[in-house]
N, C-alpha and C positions, 0 to 999 in steps of 0.2 A: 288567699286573695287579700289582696290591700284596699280599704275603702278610703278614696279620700275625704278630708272635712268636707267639701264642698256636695260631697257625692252624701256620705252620711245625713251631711244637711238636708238634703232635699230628700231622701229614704224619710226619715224622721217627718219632718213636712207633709209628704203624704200620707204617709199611716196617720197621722194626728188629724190630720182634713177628711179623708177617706178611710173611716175606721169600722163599716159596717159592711160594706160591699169589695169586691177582688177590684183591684186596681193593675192594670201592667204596661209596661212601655219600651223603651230603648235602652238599654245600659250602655254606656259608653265607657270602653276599655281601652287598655295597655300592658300588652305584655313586657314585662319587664327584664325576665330571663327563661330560657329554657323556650320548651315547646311543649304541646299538647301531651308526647308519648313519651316527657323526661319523668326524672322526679323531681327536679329541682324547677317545677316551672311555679314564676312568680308573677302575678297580673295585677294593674291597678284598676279600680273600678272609679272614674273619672266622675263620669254624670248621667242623671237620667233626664230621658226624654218623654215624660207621662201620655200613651197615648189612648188608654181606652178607663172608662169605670163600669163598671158590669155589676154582675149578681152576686150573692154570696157561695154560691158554687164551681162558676166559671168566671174564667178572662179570656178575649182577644183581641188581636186588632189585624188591622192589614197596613201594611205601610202605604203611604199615600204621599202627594207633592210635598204636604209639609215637611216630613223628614227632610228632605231636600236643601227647602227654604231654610228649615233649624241648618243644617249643618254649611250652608253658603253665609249663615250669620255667625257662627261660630268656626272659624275655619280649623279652628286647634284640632276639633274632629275630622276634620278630613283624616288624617291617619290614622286614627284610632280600631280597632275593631270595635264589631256589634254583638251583641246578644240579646235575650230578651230579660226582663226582669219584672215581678209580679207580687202582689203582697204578702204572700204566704209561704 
């Protein structure tokens, strides 16, 4: 996987602000080539969407209206796929 600056920026950002407890959120993706069950699959890791701070054992969260709101203000994500992404 490919992280982009924008995306690393904000990885970086949080670890540095949220460095004692689990953090996890939205990762926003693009596949670039291939698929799930190639070899040749290539994805870009776009941007995070921070949505929970928790303990130092556990992360979660539930998706909620805001996801929504974030992706009708960034519409570049409308296509993108989702995954989740967390500090550790």
């Amino acid at each position: 996987m490919t992280v982009s600056d924008k995306c690393l920026n904000q990885i970086k950002y949080l670890c540095s602000r949220i460095s004692k407890v689990e953090w996890s959120g939205i990762l926003f993706y693009t596949v670039d080539k291939g698929d799930i069950e190639s070899e040749n699959l290539e994805m870009t890791a776009e941007f995070v969407y921070p949505m929970s701070k928790d303990t130092t054992a556990a992360t979660g969260f539930e998706y909620n209206e805001d996801v929504m709101q974030f992706m009708m203000q960034h519409p570049e994500c409308m296509n993108m796929r989702q995954g989740m992404i967390h500090s550790h």
